[in-house]
N, CA, C and O atoms as a printed pandas DataFrame, in Angstrom:
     atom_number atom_name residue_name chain_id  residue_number  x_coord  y_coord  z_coord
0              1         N          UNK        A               1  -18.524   16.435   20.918
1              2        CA          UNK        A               1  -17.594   17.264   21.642
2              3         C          UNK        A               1  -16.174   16.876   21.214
3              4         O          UNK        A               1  -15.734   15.733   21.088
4              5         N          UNK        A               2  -15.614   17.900   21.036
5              6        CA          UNK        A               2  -14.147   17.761   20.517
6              7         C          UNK        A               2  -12.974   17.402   21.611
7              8         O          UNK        A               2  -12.513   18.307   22.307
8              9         N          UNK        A               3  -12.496   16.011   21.742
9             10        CA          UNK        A               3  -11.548   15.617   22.851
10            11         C          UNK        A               3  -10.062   16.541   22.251
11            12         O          UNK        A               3   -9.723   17.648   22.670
12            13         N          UNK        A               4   -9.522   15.929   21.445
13            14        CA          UNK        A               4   -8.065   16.753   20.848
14            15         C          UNK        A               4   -8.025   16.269   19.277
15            16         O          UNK        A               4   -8.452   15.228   18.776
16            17         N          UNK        A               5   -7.390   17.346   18.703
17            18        CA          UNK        A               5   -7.398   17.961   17.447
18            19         C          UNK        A               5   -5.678   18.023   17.095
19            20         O          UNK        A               5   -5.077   18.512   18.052
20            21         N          UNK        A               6   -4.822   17.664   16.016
21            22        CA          UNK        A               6   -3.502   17.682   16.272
22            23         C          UNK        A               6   -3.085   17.160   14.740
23            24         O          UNK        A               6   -3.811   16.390   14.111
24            25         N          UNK        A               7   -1.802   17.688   14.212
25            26        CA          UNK        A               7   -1.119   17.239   13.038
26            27         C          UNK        A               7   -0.008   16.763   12.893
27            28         O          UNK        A               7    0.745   17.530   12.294
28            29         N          UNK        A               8    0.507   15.658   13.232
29            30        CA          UNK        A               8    1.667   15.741   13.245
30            31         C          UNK        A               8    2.554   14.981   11.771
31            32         O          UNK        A               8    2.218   14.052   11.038
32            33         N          UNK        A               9    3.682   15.789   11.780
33            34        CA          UNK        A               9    4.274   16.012   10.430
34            35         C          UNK        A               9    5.377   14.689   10.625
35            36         O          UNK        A               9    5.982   14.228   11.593
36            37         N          UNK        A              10    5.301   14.381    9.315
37            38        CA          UNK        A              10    6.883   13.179    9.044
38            39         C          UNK        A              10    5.998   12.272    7.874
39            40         O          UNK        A              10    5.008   12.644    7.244
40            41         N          UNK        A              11    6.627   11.105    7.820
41            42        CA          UNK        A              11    5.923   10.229    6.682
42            43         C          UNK        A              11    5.395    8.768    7.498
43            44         O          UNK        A              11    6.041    7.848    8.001
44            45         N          UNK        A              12    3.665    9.066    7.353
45            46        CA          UNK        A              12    2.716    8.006    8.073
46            47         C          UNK        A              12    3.205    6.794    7.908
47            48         O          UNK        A              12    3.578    6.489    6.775
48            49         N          UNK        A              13    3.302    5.942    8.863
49            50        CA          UNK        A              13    4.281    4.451    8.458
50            51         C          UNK        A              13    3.068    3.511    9.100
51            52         O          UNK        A              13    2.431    3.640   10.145
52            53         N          UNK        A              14    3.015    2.571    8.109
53            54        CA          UNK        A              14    1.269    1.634    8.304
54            55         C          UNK        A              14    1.899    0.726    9.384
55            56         O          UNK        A              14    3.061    0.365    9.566
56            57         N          UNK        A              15    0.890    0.509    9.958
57            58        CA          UNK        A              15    1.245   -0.994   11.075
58            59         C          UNK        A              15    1.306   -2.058   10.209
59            60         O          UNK        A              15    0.459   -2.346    9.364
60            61         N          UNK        A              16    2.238   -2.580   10.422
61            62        CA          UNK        A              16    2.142   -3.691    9.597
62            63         C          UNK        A              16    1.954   -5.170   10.100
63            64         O          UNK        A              16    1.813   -5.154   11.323
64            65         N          UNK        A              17    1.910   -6.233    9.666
65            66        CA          UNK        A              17    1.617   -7.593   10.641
66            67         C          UNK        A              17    2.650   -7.668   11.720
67            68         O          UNK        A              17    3.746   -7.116   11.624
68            69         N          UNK        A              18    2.209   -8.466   12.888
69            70        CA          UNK        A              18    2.995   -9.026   13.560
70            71         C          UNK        A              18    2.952  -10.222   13.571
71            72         O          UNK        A              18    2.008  -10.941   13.243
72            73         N          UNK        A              19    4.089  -10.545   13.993
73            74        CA          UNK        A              19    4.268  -12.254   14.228
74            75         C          UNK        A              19    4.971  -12.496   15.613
75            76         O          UNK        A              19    5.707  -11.616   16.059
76            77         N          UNK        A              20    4.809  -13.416   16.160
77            78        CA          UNK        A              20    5.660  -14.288   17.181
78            79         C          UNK        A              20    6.487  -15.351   16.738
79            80         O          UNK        A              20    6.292  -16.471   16.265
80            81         N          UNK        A              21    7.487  -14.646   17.041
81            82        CA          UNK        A              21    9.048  -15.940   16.595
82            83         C          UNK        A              21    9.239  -16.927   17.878
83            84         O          UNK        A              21    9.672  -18.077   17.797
84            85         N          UNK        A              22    8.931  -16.427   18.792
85            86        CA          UNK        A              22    9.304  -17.035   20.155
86            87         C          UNK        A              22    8.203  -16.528   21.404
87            88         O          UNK        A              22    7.563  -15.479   21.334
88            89         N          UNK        A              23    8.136  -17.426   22.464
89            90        CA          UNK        A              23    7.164  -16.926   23.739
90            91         C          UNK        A              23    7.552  -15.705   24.419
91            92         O          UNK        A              23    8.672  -15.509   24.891
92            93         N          UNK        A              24    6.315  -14.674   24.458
93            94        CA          UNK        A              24    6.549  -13.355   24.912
94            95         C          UNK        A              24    7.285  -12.782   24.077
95            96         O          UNK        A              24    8.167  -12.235   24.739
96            97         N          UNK        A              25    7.482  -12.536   22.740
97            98        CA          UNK        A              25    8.271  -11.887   22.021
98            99         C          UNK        A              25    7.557  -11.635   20.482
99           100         O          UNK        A              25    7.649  -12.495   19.606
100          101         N          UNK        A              26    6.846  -10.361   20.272
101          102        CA          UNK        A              26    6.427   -9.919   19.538
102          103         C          UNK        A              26    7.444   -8.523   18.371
103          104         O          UNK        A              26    8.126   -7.534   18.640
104          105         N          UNK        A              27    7.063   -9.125   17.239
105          106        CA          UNK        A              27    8.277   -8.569   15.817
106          107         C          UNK        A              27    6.870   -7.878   15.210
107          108         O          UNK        A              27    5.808   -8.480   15.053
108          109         N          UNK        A              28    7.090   -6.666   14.953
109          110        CA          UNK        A              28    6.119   -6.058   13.758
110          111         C          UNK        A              28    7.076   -5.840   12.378
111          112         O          UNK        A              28    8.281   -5.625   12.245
112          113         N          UNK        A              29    6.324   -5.946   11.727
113          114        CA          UNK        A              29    6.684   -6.201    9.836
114          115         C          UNK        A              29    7.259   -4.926    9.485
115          116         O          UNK        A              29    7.481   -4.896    8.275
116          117         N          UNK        A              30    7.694   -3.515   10.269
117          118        CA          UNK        A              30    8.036   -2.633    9.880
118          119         C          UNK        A              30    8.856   -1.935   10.737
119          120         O          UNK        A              30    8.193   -1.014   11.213
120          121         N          UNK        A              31   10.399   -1.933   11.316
121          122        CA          UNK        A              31   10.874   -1.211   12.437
122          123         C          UNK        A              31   10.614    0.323   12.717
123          124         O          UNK        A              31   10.807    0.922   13.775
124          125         N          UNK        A              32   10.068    0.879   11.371
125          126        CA          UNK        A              32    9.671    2.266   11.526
126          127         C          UNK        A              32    8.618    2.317   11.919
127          128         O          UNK        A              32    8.776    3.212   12.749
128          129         N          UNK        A              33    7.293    1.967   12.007
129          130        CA          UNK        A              33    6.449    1.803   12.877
130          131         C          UNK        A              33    6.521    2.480   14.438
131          132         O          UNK        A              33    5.994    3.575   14.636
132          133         N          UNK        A              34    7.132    1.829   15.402
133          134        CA          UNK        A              34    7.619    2.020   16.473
134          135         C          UNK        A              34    7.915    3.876   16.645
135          136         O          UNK        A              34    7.260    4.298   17.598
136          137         N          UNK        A              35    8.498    4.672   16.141
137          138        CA          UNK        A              35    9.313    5.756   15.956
138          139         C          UNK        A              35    7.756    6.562   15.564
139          140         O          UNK        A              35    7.266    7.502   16.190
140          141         N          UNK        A              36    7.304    6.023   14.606
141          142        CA          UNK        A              36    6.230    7.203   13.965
142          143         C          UNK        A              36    4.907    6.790   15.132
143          144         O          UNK        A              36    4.288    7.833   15.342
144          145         N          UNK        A              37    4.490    5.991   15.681
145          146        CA          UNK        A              37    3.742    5.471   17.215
146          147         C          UNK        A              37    3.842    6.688   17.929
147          148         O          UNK        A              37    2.874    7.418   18.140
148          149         N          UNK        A              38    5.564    7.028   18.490
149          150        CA          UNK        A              38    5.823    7.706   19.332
150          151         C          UNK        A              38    5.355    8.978   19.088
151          152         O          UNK        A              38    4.571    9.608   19.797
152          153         N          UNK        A              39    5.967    9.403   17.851
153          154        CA          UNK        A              39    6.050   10.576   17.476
154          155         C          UNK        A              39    4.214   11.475   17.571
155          156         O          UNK        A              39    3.877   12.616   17.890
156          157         N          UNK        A              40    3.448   10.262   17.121
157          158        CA          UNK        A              40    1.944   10.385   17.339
158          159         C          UNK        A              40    1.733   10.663   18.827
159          160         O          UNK        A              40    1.231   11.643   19.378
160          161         N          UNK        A              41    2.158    9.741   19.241
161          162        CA          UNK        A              41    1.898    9.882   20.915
162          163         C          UNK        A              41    2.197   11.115   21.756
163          164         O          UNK        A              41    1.462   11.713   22.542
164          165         N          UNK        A              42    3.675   11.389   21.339
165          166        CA          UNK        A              42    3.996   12.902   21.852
166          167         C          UNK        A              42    3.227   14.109   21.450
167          168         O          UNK        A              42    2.778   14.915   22.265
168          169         N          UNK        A              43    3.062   14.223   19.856
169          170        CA          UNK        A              43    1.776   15.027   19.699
170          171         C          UNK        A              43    0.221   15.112   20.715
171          172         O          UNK        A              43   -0.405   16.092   21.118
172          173         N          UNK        A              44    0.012   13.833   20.859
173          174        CA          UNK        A              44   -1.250   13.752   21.266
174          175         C          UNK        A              44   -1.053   14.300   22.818
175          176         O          UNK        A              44   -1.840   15.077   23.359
176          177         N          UNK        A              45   -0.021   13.830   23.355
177          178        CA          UNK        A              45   -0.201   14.335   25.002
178          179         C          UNK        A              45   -0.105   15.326   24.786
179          180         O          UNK        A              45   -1.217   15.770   25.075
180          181         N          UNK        A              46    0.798   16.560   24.254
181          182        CA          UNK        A              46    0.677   17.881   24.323
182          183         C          UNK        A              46   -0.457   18.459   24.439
183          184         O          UNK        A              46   -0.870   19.166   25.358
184          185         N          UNK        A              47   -1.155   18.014   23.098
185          186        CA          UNK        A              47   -2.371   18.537   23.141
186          187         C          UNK        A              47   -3.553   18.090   24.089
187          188         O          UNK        A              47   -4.681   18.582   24.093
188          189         N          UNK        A              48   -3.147   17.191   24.792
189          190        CA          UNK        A              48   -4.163   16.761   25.549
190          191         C          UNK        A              48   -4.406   17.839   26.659
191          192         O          UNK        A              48   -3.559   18.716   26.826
192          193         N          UNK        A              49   -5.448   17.799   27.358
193          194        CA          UNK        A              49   -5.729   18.769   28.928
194          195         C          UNK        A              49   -6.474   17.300   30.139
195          196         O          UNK        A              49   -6.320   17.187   31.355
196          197         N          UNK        A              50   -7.141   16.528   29.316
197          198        CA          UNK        A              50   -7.490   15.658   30.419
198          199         C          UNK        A              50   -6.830   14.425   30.499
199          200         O          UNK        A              50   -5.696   14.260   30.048
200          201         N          UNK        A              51   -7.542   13.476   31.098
201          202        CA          UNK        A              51   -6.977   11.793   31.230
202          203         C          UNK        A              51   -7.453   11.334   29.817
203          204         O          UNK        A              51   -7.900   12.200   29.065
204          205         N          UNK        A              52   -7.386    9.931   29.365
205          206        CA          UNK        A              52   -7.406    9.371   28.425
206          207         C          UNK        A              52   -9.143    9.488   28.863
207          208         O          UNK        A              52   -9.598    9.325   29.995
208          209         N          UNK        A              53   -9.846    9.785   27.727
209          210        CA          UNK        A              53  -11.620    9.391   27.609
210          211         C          UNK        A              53  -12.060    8.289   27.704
211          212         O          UNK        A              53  -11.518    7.520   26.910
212          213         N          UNK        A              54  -13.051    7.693   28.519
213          214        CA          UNK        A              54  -13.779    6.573   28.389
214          215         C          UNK        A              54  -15.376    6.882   27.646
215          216         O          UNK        A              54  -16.066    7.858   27.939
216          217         N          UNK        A              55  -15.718    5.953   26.763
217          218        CA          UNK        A              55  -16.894    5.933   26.074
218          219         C          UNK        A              55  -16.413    6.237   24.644
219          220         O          UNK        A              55  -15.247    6.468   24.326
220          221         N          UNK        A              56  -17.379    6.206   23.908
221          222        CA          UNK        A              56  -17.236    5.745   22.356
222          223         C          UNK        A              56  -16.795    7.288   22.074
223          224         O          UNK        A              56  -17.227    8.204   22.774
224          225         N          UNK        A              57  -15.793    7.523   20.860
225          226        CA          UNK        A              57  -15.644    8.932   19.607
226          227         C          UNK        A              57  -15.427    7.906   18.485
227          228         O          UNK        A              57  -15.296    6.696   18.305
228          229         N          UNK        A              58  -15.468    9.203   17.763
229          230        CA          UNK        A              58  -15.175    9.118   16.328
230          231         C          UNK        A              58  -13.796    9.506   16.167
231          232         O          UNK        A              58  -13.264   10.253   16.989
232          233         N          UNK        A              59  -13.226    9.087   15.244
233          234        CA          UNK        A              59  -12.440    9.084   14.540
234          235         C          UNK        A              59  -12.130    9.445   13.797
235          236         O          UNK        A              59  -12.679    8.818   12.891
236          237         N          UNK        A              60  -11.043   10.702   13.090
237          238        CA          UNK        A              60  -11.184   11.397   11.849
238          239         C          UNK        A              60   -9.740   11.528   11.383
239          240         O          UNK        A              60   -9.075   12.291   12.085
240          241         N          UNK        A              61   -9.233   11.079   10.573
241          242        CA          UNK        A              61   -7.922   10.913    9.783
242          243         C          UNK        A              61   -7.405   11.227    8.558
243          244         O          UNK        A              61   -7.351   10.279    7.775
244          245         N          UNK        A              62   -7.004   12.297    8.161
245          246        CA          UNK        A              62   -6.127   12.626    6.590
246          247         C          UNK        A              62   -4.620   12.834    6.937
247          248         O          UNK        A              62   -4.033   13.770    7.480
248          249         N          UNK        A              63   -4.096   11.358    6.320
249          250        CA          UNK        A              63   -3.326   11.316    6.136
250          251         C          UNK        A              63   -2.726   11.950    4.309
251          252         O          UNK        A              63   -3.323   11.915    3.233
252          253         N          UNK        A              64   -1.214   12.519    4.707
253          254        CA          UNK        A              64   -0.509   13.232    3.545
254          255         C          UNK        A              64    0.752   12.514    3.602
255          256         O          UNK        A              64    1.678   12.490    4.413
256          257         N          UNK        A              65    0.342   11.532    1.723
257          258        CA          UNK        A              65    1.585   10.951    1.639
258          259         C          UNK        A              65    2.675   11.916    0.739
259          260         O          UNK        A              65    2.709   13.092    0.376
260          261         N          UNK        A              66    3.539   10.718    0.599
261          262        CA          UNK        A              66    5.169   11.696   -0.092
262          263         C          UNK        A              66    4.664   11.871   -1.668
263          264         O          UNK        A              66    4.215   10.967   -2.373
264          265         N          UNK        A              67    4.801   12.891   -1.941
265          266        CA          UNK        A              67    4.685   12.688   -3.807
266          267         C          UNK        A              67    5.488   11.195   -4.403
267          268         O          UNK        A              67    6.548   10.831   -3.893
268          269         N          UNK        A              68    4.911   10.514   -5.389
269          270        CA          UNK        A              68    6.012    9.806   -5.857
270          271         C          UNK        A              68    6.835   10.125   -7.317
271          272         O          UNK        A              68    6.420   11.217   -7.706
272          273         N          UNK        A              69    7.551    9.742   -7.994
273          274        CA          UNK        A              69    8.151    9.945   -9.267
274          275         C          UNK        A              69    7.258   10.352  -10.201
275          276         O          UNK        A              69    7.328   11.347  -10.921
276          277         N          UNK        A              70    6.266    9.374  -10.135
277          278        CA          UNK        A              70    5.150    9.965  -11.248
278          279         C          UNK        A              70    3.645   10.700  -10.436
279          280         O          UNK        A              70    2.692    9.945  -10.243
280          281         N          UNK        A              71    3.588   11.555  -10.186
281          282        CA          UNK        A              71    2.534   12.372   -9.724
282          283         C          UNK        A              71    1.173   11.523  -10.211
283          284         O          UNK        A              71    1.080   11.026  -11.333
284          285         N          UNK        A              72   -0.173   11.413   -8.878
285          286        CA          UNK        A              72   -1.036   10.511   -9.168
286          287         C          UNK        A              72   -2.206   11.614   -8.550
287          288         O          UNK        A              72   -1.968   12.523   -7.756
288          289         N          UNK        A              73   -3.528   11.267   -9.146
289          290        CA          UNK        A              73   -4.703   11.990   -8.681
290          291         C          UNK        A              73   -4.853   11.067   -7.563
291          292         O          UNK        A              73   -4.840   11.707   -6.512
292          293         N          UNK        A              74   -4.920   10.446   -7.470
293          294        CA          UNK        A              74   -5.414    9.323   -6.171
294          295         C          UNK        A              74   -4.051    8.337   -5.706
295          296         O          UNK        A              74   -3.145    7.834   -6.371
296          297         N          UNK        A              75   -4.333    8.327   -4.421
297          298        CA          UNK        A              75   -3.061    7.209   -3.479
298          299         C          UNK        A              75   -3.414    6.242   -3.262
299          300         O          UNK        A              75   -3.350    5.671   -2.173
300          301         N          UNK        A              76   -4.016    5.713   -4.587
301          302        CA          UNK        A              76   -4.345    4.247   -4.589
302          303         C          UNK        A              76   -3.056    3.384   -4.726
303          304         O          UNK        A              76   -2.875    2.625   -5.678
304          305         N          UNK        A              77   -2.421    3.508   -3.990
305          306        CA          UNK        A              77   -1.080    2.464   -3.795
306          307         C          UNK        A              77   -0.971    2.391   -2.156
307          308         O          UNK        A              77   -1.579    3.018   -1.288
308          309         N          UNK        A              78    0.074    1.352   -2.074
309          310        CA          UNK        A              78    0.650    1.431   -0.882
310          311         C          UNK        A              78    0.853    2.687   -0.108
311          312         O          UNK        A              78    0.376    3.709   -0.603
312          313         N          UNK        A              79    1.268    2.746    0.635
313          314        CA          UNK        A              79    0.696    1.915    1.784
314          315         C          UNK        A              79   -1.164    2.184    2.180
315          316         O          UNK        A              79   -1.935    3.110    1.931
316          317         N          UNK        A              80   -1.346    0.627    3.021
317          318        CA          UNK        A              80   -2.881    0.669    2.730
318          319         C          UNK        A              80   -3.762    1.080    4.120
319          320         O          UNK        A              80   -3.555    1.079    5.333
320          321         N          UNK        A              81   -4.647    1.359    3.388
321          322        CA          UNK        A              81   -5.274    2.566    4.653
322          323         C          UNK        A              81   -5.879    1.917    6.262
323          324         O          UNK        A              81   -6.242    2.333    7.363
324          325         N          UNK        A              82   -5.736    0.935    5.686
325          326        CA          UNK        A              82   -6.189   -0.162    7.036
326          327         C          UNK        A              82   -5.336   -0.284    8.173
327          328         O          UNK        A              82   -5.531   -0.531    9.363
328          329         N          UNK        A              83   -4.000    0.040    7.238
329          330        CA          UNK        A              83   -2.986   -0.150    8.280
330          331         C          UNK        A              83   -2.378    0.741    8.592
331          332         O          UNK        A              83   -1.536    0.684    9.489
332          333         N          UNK        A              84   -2.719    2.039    7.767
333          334        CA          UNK        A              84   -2.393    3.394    8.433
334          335         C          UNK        A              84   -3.077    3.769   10.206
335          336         O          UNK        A              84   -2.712    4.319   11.245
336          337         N          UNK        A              85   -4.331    3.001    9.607
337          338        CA          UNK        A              85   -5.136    3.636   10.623
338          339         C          UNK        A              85   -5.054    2.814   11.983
339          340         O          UNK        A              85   -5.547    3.296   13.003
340          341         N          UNK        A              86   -4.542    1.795   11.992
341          342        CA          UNK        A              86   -4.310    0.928   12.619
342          343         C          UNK        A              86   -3.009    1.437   14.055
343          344         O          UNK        A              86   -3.136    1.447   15.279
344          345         N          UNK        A              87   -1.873    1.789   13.174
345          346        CA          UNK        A              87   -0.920    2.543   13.751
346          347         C          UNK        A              87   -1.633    3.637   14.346
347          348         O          UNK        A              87   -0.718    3.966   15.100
348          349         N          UNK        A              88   -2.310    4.250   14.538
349          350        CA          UNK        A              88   -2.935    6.087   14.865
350          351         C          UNK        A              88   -3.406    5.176   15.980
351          352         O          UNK        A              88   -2.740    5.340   17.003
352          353         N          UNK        A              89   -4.648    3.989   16.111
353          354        CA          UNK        A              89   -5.538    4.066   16.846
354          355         C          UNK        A              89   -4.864    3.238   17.938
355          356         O          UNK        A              89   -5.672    3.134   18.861
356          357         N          UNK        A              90   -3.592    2.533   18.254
357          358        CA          UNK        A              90   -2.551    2.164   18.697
358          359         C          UNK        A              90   -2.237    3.362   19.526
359          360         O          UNK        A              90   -2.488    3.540   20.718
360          361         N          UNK        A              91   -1.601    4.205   18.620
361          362        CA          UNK        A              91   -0.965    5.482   19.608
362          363         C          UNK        A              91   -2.124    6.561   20.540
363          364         O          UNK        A              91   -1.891    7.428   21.382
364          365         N          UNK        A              92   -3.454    6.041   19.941
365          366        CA          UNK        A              92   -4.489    6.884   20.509
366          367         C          UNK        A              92   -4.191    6.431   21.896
367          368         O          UNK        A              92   -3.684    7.138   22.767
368          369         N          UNK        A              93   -4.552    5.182   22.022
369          370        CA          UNK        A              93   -4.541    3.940   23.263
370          371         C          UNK        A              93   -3.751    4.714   24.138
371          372         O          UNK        A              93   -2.730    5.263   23.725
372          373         N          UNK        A              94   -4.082    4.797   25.167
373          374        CA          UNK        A              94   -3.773    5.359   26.694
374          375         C          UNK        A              94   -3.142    6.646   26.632
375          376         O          UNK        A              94   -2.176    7.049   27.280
376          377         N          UNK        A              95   -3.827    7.234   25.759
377          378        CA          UNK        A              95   -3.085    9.046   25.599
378          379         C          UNK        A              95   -4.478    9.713   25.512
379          380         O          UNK        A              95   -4.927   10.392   26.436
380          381         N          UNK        A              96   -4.972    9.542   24.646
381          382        CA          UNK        A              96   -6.749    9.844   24.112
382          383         C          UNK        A              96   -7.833    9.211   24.384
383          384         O          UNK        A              96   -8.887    9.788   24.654
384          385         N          UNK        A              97   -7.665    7.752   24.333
385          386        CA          UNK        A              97   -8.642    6.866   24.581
386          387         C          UNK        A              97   -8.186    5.900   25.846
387          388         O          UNK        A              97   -7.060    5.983   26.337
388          389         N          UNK        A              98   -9.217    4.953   26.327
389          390        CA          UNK        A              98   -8.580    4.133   27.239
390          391         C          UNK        A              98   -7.994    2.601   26.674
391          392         O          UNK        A              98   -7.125    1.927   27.227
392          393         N          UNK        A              99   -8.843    2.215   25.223
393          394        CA          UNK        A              99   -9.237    0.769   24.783
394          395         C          UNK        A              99   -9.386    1.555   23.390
395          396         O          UNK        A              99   -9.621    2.755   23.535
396          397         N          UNK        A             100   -9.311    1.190   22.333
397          398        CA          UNK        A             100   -9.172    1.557   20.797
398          399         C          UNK        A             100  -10.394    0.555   20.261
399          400         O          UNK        A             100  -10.645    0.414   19.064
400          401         N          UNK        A             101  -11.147   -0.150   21.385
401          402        CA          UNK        A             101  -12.631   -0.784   21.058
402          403         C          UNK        A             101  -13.369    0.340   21.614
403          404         O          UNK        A             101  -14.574    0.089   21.616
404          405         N          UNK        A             102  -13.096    1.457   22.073
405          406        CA          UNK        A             102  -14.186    2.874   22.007
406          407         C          UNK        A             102  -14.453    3.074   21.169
407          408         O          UNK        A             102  -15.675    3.202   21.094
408          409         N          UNK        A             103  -13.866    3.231   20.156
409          410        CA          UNK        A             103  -13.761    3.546   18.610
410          411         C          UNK        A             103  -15.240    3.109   18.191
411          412         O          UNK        A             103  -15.385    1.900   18.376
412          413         N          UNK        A             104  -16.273    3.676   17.728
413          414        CA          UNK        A             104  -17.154    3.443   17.134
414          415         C          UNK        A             104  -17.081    4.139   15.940
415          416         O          UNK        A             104  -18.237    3.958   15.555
416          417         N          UNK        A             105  -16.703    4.620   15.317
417          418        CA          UNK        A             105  -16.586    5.697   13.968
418          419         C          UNK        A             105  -15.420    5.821   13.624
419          420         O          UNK        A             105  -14.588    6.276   14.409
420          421         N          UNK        A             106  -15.055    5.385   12.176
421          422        CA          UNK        A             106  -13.310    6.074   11.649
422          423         C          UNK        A             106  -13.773    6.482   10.680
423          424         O          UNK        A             106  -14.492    5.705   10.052
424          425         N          UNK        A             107  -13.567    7.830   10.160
425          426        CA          UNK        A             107  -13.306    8.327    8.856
426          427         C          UNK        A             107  -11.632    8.747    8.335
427          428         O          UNK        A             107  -10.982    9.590    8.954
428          429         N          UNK        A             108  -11.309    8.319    7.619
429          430        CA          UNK        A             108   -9.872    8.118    7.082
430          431         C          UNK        A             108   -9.703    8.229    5.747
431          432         O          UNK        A             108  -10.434    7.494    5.082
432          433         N          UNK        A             109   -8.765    9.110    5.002
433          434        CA          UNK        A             109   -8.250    9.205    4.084
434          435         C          UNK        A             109   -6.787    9.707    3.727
435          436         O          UNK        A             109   -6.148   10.582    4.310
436          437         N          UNK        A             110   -6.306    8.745    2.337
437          438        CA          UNK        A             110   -5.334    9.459    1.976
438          439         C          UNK        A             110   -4.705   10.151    0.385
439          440         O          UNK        A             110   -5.062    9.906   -0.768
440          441         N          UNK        A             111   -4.004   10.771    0.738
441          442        CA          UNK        A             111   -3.478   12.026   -0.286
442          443         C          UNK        A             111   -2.302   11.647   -0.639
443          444         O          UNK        A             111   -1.635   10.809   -0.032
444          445         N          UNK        A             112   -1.870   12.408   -1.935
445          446        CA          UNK        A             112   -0.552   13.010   -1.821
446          447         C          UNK        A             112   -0.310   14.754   -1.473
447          448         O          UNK        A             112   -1.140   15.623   -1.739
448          449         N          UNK        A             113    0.674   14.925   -0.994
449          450        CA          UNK        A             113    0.752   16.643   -0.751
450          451         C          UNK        A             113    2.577   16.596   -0.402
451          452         O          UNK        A             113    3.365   15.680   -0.169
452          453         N          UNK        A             114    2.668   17.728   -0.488
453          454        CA          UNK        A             114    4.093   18.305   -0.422
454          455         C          UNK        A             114    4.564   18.033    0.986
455          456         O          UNK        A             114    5.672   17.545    1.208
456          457         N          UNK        A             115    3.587   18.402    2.060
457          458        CA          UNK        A             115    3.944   17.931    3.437
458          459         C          UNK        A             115    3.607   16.866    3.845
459          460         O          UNK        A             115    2.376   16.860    3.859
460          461         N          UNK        A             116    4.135   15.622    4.313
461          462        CA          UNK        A             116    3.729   14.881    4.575
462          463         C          UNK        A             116    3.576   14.642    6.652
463          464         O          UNK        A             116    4.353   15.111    7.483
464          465         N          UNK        A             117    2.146   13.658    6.959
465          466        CA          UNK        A             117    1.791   14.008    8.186
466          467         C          UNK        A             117    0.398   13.195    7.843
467          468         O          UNK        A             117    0.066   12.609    6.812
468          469         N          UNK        A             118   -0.367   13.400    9.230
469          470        CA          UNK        A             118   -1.037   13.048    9.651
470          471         C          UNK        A             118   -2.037   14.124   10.606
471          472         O          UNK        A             118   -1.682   14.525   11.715
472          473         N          UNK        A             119   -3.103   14.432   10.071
473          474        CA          UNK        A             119   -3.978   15.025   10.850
474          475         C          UNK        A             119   -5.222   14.686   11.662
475          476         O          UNK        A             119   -6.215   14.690   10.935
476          477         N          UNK        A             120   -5.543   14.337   13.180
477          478        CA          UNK        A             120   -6.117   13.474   13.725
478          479         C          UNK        A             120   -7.345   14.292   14.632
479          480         O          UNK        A             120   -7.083   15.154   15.471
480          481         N          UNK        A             121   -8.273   13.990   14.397
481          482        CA          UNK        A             121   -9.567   14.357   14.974
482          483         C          UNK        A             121  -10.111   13.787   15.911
483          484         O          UNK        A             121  -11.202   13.458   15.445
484          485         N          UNK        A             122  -10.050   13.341   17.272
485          486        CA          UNK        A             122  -11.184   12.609   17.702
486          487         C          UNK        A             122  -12.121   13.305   18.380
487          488         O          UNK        A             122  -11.834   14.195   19.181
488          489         N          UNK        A             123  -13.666   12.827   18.013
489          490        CA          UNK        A             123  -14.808   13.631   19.391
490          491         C          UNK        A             123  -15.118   12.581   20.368
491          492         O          UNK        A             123  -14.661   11.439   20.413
492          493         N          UNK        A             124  -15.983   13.160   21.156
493          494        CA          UNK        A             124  -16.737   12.507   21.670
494          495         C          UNK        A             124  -18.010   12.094   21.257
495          496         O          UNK        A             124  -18.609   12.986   20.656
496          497         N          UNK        A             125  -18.585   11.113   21.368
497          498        CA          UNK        A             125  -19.766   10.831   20.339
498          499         C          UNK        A             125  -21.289    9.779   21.848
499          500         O          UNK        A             125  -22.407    9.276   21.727
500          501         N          UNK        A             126  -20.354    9.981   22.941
501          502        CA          UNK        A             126  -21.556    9.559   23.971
502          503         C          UNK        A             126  -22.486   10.482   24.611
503          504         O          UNK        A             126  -22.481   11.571   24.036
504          505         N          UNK        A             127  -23.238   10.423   25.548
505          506        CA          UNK        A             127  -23.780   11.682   26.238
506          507         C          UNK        A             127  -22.594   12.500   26.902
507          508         O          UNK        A             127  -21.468   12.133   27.235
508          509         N          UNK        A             128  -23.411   14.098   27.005
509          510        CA          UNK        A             128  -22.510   14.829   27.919
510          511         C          UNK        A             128  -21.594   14.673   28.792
511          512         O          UNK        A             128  -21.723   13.553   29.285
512          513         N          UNK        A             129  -20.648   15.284   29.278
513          514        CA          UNK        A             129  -20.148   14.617   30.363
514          515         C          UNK        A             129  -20.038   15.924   31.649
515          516         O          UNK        A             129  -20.089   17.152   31.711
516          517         N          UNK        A             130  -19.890   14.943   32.407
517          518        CA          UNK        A             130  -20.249   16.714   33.010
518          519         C          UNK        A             130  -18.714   17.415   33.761
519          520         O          UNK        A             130  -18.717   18.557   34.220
């Protein structure tokens, strides 16, 4: 069953590590991060109609990166897909899902294309609900 379906446009920014410099004070490796989170997030509530889902979906992700200087059949470069997906299932968290350990299934890929974005699938993948 299809929870929400949604694309949202700009350039996918990977989660990158965090570290702790100090107690209670968490730094991620990328300040753009934060901004493209949101931007996911606002997509996702729009499209939402219910509360965040409890129980396992899948996961479905094509991401569209920026062309680079030299045009490539494959986006076998940076940024890496682990940490694309990482950022999405972050912003899923309390908009779509309740816990991002629902997650039983990710399918994820990436491109180059003229528009760049993110197109996000999740179902439901438990029994009915009623």
């Amino acid at each position: 069953m299809l929870i929400v379906e949604v694309r949202v446009l700009g350039v996918p920014i990977p989660q990158g590590s965090m570290r702790a410099p100090a107690a209670g004070v968490v730094l991620h490796s990328s300040g753009k991060v934060k901004p493209w989170r949101e931007a996911m997030g606002w997509a996702l509530r729009s499209a939402m109609t219910t509360q965040p889902v409890v129980g396992p979906v899948s996961v479905s992700l094509q991401f569209d990166l920026p062309l680079g200087k030299r045009p490539r059949v494959f986006a076998d470069r940076a940024p890496d897909l682990d940490k694309l997906v990482r950022a999405v299932l972050d912003a899923l968290t309390g908009v779509v899902i309740v816990d991002d350990g629902q997650v039983v299934e990710v399918y994820a890929h990436k491109r180059y294309a003229d528009e760049t974005g993110v197109r996000i699938m999740v179902k439901y993948c438990g029994p009915e609900l009623a």
